[in-house]
LOGUPA-166442 format. One record per atom (N, C-alpha, C): residue in one letter; y, x, z. Coordinates in steps of 0.1 Angstrom, whole numbers, padded with zeros to 4 digits, always signed. Layout:
N
AYXZ
...
# end
This chain:
146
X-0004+0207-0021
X-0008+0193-0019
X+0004+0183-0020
X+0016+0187-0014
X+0024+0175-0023
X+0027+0170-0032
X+0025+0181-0043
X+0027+0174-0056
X+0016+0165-0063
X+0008+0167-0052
X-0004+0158-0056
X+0001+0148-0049
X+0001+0146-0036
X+0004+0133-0032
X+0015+0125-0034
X+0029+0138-0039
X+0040+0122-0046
X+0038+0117-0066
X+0024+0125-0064
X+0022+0125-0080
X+0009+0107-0076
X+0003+0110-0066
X-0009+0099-0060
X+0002+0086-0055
X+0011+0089-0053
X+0020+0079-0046
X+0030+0070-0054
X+0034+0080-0066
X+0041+0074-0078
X+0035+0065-0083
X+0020+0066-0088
X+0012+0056-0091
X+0010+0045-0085
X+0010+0048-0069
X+0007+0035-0064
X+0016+0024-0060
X+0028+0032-0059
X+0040+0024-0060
X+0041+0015-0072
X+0039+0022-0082
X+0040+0019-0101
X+0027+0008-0095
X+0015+0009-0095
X+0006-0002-0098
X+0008-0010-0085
X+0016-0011-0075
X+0017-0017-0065
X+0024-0032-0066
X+0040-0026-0080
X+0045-0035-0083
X+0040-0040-0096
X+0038-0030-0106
X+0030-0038-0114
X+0016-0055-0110
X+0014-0052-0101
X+0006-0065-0092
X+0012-0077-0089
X+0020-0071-0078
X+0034-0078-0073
X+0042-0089-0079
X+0043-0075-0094
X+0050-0087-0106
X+0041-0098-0111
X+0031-0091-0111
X+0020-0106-0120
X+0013-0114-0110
X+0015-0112-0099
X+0012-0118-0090
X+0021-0132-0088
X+0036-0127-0085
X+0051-0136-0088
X+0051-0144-0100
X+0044-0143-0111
X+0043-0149-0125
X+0035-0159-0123
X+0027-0158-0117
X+0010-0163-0119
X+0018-0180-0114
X+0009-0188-0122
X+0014-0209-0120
X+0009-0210-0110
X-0004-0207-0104
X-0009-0215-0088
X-0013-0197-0081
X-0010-0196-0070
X-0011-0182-0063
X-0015-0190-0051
X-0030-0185-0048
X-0037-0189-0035
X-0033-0180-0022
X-0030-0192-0009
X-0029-0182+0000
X-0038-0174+0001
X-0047-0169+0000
X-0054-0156+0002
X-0047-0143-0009
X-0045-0146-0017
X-0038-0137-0028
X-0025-0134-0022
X-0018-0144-0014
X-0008-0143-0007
X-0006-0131+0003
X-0021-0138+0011
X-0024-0130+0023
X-0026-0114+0025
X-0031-0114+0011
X-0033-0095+0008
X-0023-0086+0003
X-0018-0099-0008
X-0004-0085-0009
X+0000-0082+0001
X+0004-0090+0017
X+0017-0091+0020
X+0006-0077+0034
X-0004-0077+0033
X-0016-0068+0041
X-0017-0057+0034
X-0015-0053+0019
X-0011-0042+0013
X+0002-0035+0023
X+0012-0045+0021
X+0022-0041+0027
X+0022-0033+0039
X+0020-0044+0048
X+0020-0037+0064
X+0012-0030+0063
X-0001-0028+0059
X-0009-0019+0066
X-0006-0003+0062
X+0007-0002+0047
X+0015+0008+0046
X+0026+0013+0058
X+0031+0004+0060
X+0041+0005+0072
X+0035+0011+0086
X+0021+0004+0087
X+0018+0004+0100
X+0012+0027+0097
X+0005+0027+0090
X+0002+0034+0087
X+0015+0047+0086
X+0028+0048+0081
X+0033+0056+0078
X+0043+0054+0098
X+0041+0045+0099
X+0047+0042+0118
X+0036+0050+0125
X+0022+0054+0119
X+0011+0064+0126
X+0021+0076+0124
X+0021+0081+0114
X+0022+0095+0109
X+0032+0100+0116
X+0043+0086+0114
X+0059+0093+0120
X+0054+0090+0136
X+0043+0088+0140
X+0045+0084+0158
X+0057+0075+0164
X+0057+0069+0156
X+0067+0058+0160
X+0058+0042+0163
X+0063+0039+0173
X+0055+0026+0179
X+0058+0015+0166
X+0045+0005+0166
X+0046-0006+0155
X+0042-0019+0164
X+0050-0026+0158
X+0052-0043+0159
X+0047-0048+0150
X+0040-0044+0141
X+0033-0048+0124
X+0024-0050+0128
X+0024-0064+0123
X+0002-0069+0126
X-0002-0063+0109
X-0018-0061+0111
X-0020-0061+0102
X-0021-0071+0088
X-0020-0082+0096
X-0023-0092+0083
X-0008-0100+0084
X+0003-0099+0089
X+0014-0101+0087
X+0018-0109+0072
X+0020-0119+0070
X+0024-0127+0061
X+0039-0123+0055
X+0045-0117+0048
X+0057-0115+0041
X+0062-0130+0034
X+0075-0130+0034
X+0081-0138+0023
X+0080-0131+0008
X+0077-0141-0003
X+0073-0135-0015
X+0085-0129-0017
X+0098-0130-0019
X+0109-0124-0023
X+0115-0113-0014
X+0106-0109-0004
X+0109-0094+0006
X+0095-0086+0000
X+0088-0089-0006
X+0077-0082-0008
X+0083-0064-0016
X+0091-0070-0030
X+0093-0060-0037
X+0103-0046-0029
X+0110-0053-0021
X+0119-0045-0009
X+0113-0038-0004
X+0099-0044+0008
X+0091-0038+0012
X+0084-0026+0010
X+0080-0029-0004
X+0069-0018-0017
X+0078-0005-0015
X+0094-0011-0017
X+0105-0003-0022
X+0106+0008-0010
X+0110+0005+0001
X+0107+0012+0017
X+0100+0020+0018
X+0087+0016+0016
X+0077+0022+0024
X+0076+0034+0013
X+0079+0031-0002
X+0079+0039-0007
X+0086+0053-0012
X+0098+0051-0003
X+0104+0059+0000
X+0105+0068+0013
X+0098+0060+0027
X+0099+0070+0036
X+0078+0076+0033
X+0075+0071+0020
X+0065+0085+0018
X+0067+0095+0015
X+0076+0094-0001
X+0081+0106-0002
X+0087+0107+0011
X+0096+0111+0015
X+0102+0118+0032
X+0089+0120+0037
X+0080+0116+0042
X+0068+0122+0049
X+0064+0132+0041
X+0060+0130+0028
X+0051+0144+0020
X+0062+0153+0017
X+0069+0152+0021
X+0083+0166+0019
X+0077+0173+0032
X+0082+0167+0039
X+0079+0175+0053
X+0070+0174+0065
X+0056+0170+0055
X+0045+0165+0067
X+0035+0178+0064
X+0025+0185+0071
X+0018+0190+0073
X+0007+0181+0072
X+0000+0184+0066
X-0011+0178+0057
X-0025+0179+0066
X-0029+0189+0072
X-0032+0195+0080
X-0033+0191+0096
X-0024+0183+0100
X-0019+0179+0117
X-0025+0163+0115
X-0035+0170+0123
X-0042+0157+0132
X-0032+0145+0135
X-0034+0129+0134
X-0027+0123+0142
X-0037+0112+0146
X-0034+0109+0161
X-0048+0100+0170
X-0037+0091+0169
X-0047+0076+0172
X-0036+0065+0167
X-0046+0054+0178
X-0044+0043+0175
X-0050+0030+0180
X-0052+0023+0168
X-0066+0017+0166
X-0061+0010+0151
X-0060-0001+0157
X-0062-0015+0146
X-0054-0027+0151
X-0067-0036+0165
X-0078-0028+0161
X-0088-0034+0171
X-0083-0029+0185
X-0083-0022+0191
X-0074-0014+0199
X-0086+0001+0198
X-0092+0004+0193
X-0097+0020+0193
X-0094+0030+0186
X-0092+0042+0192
X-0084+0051+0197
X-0094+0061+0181
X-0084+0067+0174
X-0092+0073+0161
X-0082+0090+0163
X-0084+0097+0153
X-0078+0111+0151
X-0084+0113+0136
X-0072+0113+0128
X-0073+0121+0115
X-0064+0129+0109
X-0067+0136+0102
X-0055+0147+0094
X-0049+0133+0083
X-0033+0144+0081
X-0027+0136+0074
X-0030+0134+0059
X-0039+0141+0057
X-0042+0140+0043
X-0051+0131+0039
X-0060+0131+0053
X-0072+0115+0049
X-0064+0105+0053
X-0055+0106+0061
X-0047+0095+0061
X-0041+0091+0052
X-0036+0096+0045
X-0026+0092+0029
X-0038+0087+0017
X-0050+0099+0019
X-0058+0095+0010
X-0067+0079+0010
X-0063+0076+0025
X-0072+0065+0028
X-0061+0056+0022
X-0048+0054+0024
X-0037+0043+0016
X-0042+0044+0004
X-0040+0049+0001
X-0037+0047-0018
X-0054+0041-0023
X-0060+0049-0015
X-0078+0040-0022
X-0077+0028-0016
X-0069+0021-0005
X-0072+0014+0002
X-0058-0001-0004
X-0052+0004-0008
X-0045-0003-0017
X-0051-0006-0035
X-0056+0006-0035
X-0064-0005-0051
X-0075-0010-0051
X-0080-0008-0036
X-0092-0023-0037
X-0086-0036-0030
X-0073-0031-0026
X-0067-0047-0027
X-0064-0052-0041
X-0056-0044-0048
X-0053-0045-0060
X-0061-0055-0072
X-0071-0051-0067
X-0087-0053-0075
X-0088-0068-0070
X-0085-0070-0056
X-0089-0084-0053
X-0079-0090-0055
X-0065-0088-0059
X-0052-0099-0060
X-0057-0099-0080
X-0062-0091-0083
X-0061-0095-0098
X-0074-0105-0103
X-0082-0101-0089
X-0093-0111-0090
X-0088-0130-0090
X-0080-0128-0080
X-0075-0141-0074
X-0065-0146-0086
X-0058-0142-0091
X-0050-0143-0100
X-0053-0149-0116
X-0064-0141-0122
X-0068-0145-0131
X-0067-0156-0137
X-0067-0158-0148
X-0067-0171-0157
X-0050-0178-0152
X-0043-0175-0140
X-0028-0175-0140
X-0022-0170-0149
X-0024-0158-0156
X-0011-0153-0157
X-0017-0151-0174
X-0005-0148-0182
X-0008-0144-0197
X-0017-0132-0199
X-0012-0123-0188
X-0017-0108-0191
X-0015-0100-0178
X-0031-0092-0175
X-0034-0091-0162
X-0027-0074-0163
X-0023-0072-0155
X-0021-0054-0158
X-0028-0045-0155
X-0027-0034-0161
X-0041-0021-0158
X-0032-0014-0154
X-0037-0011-0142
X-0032-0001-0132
X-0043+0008-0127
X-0052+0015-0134
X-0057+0028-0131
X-0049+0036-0134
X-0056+0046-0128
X-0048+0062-0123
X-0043+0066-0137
X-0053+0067-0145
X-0050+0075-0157
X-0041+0068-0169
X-0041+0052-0169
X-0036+0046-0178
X-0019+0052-0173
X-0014+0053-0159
X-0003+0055-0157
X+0000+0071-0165
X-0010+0078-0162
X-0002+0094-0164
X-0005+0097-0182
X-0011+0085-0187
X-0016+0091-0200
X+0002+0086-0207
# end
């Protein structure tokens, strides 16, 4: 299962900034298009702050500065790989989500929940974006590995 998940995670990093970028291009960018990247973001953070059990200060909908965004992408996407090196795929983790209730999942639906959970943001920033930019990018799974 790791090489599935830093093979699932290369991509999402790849189509994460591929967005990112055309996102930064785009002539008029609505705050709501704002609002989701920067909710892509944290809710990776807040999410990888479950797995490591480390307490979070990350709201979910946390507003980023546009020029910390690609740093951010950059981070988090490095302490995944570190987690899928040495996480047990398998080990429950109970959390609080942001409502305050109390959940338990393995770490694999957890990872699997990011990555789906990031290209239906994806889907809505390229929604918002449209007619901005010259050229929208395709970031499905397979266009990356083909």
């Amino acid at each position: 299962m790791k090489a599935y998940f830093h093979k699932l995670f290369e991509h999402e990093h790849w189509a994460n900034i591929e967005v990112l970028e055309t996102f930064l291009e785009a002539t008029e960018v609505s705050d709501r298009a704002h609002e989701i990247i920067s909710h892509m973001v944290a809710a990776q953070t807040i999410w990888i702050e479950r797995i490591n059990g480390t307490p979070s200060d990350t709201k979910v909908w946390s507003v980023y500065e546009k020029v910390a965004l690609q740093g951010l992408f950059d981070a988090n996407y490095e302490a995944l790989q570190t987690l899928i090196d040495r996480e047990d795929f398998n080990r429950v983790v109970t959390y609080i989500n942001s409502r305050g209730a109390q959940y338990s999942s393995t770490v694999s639906d957890i990872l699997t929940h990011m990555a789906l959970h990031a290209s239906y943001h994806r889907g809505q920033i390229i929604l918002l974006i449209k007619g901005q930019v010259e050229k929208l990018p395709a970031t499905d799974y397979i266009f990356y590995y083909r």
